[in-house]
C-alpha positions, 0 to 999 in steps of 0.5 A: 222143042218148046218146053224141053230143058237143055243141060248145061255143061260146065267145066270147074276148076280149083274156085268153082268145083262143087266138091270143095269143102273145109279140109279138101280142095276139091275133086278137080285139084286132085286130078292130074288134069284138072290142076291149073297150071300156070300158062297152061291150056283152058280145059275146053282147049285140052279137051277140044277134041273129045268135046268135039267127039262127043258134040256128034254123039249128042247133037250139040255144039258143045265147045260152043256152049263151053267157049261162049262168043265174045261180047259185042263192043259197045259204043255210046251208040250201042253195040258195034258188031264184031 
């Protein structure tokens, strides 16, 4: 509807978690699941399910709105559908 602001959802990790101050790493370091591991899943891969779960309950896609669609490929001409 025209007018109404849709939220956006964001999952941080250790450098965008709003939490982090002087002398505490942040709320998602401090969790078990939010630490990034080396070779380890995005948190929108571990969470696809739930995501999904919850994309019925609220009517939107939101793995869609976490996992953006790949940019197109430009060209000198512009750019190339994929």
């Amino acid at each position: 509807m025209e007018g109404e602001a849709t939220s956006v959802l964001r999952l941080h990790d250790e450098q965008t978690d709003p939490y982090r101050f002087p002398g505490y790493d942040g709320f998602v370091s401090q969790i078990f699941c939010g630490r990034t591991r080396p070779g380890g899943a995005s948190a929108a891969v571990v969470l696809a399910d739930e995501l999904v779960f919850l994309s019925r309950i609220a009517g939107r896609d939101l793995l869609t709105e976490i996992i953006p669609a790949p940019a197109p490929i430009r060209t000198d001409e512009g750019p190339v559908q994929t």
